[in-house]
KEGUKOL-718584 format. One record per residue: residue number from 0; x, y, z of N, C-alpha, C in turn. Coordinates in pm, 1 decimal, m for minus. Example, Ala and Ser with C-alpha at 12.3 -4.5 7.8 and 13.67 -1.06 7.14 Angstrom:
BEGIN
> 0, 1319.0, m569.0, 780.0, 1230.0, m450.0, 780.0, 1320.0, m330.0, 780.0
> 1, 1285.0, m225.0, 708.0, 1367.0, m106.0, 714.0, 1290.0, 3.0, 787.0
This chain:
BEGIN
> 0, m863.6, m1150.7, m1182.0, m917.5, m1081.4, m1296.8, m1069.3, m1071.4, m1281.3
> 1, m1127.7, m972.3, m1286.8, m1253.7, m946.5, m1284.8, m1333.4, m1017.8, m1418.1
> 2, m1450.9, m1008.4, m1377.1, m1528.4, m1123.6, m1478.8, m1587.7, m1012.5, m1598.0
> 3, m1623.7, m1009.5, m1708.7, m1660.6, m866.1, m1787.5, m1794.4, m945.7, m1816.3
> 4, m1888.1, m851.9, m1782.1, m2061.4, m846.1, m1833.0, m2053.7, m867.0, m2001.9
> 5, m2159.6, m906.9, m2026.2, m2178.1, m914.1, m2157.6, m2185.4, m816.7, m2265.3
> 6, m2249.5, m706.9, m2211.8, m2258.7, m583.2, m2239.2, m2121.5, m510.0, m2250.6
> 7, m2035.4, m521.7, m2184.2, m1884.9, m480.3, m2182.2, m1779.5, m532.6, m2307.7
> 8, m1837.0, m609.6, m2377.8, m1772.6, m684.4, m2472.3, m1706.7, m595.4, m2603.3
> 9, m1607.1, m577.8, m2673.2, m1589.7, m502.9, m2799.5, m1701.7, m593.4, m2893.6
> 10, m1701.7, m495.0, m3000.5, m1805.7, m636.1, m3116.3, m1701.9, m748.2, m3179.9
> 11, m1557.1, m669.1, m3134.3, m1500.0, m803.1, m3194.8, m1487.9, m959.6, m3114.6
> 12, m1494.0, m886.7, m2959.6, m1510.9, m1065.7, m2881.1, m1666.0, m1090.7, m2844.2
> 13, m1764.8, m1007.3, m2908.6, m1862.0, m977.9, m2944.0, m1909.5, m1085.2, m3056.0
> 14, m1866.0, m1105.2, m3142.6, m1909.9, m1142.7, m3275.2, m1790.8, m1330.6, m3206.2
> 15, m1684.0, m1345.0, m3181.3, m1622.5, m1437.5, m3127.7, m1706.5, m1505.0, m3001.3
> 16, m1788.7, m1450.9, m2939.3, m1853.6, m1504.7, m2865.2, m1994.7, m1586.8, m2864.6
> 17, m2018.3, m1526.3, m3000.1, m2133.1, m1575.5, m3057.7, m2146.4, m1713.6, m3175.6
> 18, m2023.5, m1712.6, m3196.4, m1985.7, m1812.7, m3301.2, m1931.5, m1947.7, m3242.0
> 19, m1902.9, m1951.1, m3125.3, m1864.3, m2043.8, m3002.2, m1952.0, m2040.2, m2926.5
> 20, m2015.5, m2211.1, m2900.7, m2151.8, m2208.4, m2816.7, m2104.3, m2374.3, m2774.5
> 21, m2125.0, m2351.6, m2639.6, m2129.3, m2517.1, m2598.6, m2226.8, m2553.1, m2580.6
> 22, m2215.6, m2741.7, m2591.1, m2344.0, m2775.1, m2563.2, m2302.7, m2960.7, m2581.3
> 23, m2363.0, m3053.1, m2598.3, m2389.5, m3180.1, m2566.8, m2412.4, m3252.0, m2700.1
> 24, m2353.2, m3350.8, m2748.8, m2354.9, m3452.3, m2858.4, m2336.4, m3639.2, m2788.2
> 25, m2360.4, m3712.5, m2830.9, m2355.0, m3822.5, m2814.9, m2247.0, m3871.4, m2918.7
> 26, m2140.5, m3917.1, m2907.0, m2024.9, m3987.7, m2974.4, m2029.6, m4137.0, m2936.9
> 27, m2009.8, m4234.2, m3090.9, m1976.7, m4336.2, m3069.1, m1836.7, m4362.7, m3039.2
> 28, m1859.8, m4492.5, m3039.9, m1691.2, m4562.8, m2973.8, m1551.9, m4497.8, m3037.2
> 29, m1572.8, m4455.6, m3198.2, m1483.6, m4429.4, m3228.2, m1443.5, m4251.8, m3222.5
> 30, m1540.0, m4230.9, m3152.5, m1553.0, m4058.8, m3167.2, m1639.6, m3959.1, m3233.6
> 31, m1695.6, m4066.0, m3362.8, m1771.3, m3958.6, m3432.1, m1877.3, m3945.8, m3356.4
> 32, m1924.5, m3798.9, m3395.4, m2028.7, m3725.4, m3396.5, m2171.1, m3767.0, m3406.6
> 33, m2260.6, m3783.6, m3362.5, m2424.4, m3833.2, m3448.1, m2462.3, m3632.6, m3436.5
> 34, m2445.5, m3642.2, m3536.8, m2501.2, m3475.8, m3539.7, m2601.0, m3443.5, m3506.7
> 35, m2693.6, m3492.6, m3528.1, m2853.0, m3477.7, m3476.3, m2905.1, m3454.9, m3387.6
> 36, m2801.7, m3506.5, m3241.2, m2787.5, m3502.5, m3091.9, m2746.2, m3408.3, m3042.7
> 37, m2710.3, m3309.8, m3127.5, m2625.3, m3187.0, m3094.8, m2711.2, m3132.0, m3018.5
> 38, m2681.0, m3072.8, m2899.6, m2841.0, m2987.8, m2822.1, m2723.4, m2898.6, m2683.7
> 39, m2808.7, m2831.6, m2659.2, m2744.6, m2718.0, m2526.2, m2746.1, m2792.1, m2375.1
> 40, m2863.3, m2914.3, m2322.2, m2824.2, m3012.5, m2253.3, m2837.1, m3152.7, m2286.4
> 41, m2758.5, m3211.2, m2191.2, m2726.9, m3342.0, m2195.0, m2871.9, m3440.0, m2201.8
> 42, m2898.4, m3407.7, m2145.6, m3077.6, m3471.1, m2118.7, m3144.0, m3495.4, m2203.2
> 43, m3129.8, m3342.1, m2306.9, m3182.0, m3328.5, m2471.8, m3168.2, m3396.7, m2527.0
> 44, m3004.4, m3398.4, m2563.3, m2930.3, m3487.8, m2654.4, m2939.0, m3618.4, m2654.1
> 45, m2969.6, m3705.6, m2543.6, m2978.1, m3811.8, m2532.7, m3108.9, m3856.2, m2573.9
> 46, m3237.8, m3741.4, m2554.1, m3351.3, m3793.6, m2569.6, m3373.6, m3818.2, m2690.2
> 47, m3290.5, m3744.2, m2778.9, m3271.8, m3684.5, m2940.8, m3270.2, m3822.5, m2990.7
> 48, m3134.0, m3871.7, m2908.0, m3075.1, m3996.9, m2971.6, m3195.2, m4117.8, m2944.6
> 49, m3241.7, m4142.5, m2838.6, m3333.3, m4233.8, m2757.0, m3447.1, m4240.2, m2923.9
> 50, m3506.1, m4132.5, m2965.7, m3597.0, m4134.9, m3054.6, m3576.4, m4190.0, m3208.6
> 51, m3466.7, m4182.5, m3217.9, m3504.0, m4236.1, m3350.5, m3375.9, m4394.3, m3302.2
> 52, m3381.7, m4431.4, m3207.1, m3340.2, m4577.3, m3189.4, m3400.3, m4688.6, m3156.3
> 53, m3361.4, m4794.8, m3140.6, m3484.8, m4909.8, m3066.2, m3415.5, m4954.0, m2911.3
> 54, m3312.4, m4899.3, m2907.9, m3266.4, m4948.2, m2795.3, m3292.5, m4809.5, m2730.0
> 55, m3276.5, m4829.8, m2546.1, m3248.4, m4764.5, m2467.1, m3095.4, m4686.9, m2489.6
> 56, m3091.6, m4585.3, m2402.7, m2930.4, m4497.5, m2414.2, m2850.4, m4624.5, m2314.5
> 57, m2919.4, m4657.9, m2205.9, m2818.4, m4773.7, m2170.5, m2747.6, m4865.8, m2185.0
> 58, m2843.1, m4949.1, m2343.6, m2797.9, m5061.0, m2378.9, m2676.8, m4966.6, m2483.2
> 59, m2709.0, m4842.5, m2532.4, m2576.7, m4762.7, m2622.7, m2500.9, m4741.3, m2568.8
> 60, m2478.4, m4717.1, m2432.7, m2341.4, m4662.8, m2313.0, m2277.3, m4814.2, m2276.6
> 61, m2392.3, m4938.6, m2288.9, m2292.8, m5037.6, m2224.4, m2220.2, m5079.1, m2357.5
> 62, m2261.5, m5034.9, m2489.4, m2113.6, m5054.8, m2582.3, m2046.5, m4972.7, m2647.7
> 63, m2008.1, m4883.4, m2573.5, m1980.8, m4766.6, m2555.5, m1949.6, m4655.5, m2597.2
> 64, m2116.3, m4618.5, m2636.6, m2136.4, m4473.7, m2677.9, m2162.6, m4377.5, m2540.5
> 65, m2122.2, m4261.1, m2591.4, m2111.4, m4189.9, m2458.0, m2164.0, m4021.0, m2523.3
> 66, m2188.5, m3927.8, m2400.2, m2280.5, m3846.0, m2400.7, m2171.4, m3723.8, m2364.4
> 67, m2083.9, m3652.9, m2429.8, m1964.9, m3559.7, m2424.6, m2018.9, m3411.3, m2460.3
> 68, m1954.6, m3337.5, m2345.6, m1941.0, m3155.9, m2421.7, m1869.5, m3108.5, m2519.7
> 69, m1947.9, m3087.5, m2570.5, m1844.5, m3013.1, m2716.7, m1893.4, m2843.7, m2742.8
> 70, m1751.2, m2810.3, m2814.9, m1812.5, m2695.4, m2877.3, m1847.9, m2592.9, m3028.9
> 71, m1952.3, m2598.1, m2998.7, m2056.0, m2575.1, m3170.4, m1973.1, m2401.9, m3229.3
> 72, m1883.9, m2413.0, m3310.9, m1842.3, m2300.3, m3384.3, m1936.0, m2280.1, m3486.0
> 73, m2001.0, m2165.4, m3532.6, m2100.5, m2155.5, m3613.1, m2009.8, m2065.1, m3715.1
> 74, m2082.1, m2074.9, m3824.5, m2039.1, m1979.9, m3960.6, m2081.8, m1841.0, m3928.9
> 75, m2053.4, m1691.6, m3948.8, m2105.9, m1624.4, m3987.7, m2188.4, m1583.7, m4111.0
């Protein structure tokens, strides 16, 4: 299957394409979300988190929070 340009899009997978955006969150042990971390890379997100903590992201990964892709559905 050929790959379709962006430009090639109807507005309806047009407008679906825009409302779906991946990108990088930090989840604790149990899964939730820290929303705040939400960012387009991993690097970001972590630095996000790094700032308003006292610990390093290491000492958060060795009890195990972790740094996952997710994907950001937005409202119209």
């Amino acid at each position: 299957m050929k790959k379709r340009r962006y430009e090639d899009l109807t507005p309806d997978e047009l407008i679906r394409h825009q409302l779906k955006q991946k990108g990088w969150a930090v989840v604790n042990q149990l899964g939730y979300i820290d929303l705040h971390t939400v960012s387009g890379t991993r690097s970001d997100s972590i630095r996000r988190f790094e700032a308003d903590s006292t610990h390093s992201w290491k000492d958060w990964y060795r009890h195990g929070w972790r740094c996952v892709k997710v994907e950001v559905i937005t409202n119209p």
